[in-house]
N, C-alpha and C positions, 0 to 999 in steps of 0.2 A: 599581609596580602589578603585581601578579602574582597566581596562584594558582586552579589547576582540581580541584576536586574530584570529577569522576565525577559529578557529579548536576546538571551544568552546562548549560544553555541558551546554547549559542557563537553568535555574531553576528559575521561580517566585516564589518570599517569599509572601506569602498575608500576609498585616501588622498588623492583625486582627485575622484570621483563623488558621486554623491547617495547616503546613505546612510539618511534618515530614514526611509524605506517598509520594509525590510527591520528596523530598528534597533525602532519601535515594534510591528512584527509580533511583533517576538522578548520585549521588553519585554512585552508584554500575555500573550503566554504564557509567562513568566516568573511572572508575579502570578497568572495561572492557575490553573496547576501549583505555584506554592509552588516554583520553584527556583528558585537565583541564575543572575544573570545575566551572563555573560562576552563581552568584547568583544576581538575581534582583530585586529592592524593589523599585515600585513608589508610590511616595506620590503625590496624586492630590491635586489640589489647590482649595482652599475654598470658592473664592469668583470671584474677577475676573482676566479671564484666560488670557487675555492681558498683563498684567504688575505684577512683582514680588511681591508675597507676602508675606512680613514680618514681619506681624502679629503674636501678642506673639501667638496664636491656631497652625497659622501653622508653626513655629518655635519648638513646642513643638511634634506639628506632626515626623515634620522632626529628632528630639532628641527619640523618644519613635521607628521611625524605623530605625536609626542608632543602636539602643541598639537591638532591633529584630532581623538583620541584623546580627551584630558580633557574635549573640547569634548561629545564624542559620550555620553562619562559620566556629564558634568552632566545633558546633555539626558534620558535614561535616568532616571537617579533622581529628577526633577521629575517626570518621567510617572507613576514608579510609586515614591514613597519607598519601600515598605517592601520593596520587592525590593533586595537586596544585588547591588549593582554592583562588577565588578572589571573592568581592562584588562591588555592584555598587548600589547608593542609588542617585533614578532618579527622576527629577519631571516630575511631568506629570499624566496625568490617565492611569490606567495598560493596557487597551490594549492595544492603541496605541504605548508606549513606548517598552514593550514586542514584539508586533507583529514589529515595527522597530528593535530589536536584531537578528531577524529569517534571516537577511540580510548577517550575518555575521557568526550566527553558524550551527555547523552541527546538533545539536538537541536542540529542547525547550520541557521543562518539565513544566509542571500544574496542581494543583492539580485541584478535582472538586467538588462542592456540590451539585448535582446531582440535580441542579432546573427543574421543569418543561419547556418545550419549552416558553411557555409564562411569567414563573417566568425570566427567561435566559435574553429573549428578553427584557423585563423592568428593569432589575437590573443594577443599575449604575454602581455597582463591576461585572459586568460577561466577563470574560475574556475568557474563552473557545472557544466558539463560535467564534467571530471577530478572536482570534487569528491563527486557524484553517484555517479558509475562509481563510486569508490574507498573511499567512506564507510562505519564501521565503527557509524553511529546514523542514523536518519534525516536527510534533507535537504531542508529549506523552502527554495524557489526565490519572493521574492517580486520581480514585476517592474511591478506597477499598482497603485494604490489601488483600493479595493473595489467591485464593483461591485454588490453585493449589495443586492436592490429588490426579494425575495420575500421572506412573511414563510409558515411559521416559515422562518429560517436554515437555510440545507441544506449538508450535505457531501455530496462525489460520492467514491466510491473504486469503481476499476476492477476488475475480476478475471476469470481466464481458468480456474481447475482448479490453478495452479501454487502450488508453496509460496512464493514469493513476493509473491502473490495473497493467500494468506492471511493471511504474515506485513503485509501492507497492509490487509486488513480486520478483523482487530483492533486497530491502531491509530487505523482512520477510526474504529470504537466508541468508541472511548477518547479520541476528539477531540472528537465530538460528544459524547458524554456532557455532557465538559467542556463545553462551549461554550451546552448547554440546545440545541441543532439536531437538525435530524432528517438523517438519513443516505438516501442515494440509492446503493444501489447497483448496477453495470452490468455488464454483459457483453455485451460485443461481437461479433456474428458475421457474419465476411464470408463472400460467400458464395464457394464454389471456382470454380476453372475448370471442372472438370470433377465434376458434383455425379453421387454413385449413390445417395445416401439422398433422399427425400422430404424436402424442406425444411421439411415442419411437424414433422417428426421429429426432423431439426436442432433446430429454435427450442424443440420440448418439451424437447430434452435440457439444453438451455441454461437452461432456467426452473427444471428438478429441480436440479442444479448451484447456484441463485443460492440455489435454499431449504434448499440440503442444507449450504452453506458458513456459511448464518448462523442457523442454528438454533440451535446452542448461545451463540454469543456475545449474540442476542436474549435469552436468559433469561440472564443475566450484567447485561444492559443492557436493562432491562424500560422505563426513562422514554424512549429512546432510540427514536422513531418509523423507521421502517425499508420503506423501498419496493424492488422487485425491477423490474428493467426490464431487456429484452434489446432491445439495439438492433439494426441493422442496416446496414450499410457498413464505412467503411475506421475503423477504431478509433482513431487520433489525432482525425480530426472529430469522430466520433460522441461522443467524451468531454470533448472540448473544448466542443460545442456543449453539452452536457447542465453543464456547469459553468459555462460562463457568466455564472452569478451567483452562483455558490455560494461558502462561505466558504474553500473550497478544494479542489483535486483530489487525489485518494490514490493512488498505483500502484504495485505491487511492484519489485524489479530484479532483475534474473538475471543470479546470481553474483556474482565480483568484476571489475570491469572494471580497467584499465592505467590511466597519468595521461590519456591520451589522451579516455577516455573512449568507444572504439570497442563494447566489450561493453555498453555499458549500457541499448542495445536500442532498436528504432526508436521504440514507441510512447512510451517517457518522454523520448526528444531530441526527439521530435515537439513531445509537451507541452509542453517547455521553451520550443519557440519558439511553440507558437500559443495556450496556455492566456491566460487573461486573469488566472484567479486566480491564489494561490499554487500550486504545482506541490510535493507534499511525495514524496517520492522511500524508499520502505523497503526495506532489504538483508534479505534471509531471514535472517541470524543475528541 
C-alpha cells in the first residue's frame, strides 16, 4: 500500500490509541473536497536508529501495524466508498515521518490526547505539537467528538493583522464555504499594562482591521454568512470559549517552528490544549 500524490488528505493512525475521531474527520473532508484519502502508520525503531531492525519485537511491531493499518482502511472506505483510500506503513518515529508528509499534502489530520504542555513536551509519542510547528500544509488537530448544538454550523478563525492571520482566514472561507456554515471571525484584544490610547480607540481600530481583512474574500464567498466580533482578554480563552461549539477553530502560525515545537506560539499551543473542537493550524506559505 503506498502512493501520495500532492492532492492528498494525510491522516495519522496512532498504532496504539484511538484513531476513529481523527480518521472520520479526515475521511468526511476527503469526500468534501474530492481528494483521496492517505493514511499513515510509523513504527519507530527500538533500539538502534542507525542500522535496520529486524528483531523478532520489531518485526512483530511492524506485523500488529500492518493489521491496524488495513483495519483503519477498511473502516475509511465503508464511510466514504467513493473516496480513494491508500496506506502507507512507515518506519521512523511519528513526528518526523508525519511532519515529512505536510510536504506534499494538502491536509494532515491528528488526533489528540489532550496531554498537558509539559506531559506534550516529554512524551516520546507526541505528535501534535512538532507536527504543527513544522508543517509545510495545514494541520487539523482533532481531539473530541463534536460538540456542535447551534444551528447554522459556525467556524471561528482567529486573527490579529499578521500574514498568518490571513493566510488562516482564507482558508476558514474556504472551509465554511465547503461545509454550507457561517464563519465567525475574531480578534482578540488584551488590554496592556500600561494603556496611552483610549481604549475605545483600541476596540475601533480592531473592528476597521476585522472589516478591512475580510472584505475581499466576502465577495469571493458571497453564500458564506460572516460576523466580526472583537473580543476582550487573554486570547487562548477568548477563542476557545467563542468555539466551543463550533465546527472548528482556524489560526495562523508564525514561521517555521523546530521538531520541538517551541516557535509555534503560545495562542495555537494554547488551543491545542483547551480547544474542544478541531484546532486547524495554517503556515503562511
Amino acid at each position: 500500500m503506498s502512493g501520495s500524490r500532492g492532492c492528498d488528505i494525510v491522516v495519522g493512525i496512532d498504532p496504539v490509541r484511538e484513531w476513529h475521531l481523527p480518521l472520520a474527520w479526515a475521511a468526511d473532508e476527503a469526500q468534501r473536497r474530492r481528494l483521496h484519502l492517505r493514511l499513515v502508520l510509523a513504527v519507530p525503531p527500538q533500539h538502534d536508529t542507525h542500522h535496520v531492525d529486524d528483531t523478532p519485537g520489531q518485526s512483530a511491531l511492524r506485523r500488529a501495524g500492518a493489521d491496524r493499518l488495513e483495519q483503519a482502511c477498511d473502516w475509511a472506505r465503508d464511510r466514504h466508498p467513493e473516496v480513494e483510500v491508500t496506506g502507507d506503513l512507515l518506519g521512523g518515529f511519528p513526528a518526523p515521518v508525519l511532519g515529512s508528509a505536510t510536504t506534499e499534502a494538502r491536509l494532515v489530520v491528528l488526533g489528540s490526547r489532550h496531554l498537558s504542555r509539559t506531559a506534550e513536551f516529554f512524551s516520546a509519542g507526541s505528535i501534535t505539537v512538532p507536527v504543527s510547528a513544522q508543517a509545510r500544509c495545514p494541520v487539523v488537530v482533532v481531539g473530541e467528538a463534536e460538540h456542535v448544538s447551534q444551528q447554522p454550523p459556525y467556524v471561528v478563525v482567529g486573527i490579529d493583522g499578521s500574514a498568518s492571520a490571513t493566510a488562516a482566514l482564507a482558508f476558514a472561507f474556504d472551509d465554511a464555504d465547503l461545509r454550507g456554515a457561517a464563519l465567525r471571525v475574531v480578534c482578540v484584544w488584551q488590554r496592556p499594562v500600561f494603556m496611552l490610547d483610549d481604549e475605545e480607540v483600541a476596540l475601533r481600530a480592531q473592528r476597521i482591521l476585522l472589516s478591512e481583512a475580510t472584505a475581499g474574500l466576502s465577495d469571493k464567498h458571497p453564500d458564506v454568512h460572516v460576523t466580526h466580533e472583537v473580543l476582550t482578554g487573554h486570547p487562548v480563552e477568548e477563542l476557545a470559549r467563542a468555539a466551543e461549539h463550533a465546527l472548528a477553530v482556524v489560526v495562523g502560525r508564525r514561521g517555521r517552528g523546530g521538531y520541538t515545537g517551541m516557535r509555534l506560539g503560545s495562542v495555537v499551543h494554547g488551543l491545542l490544549h483547551r480547544a474542544r473542537c478541531p484546532v486547524i493550524t495554517v503556515p503562511t506559505e
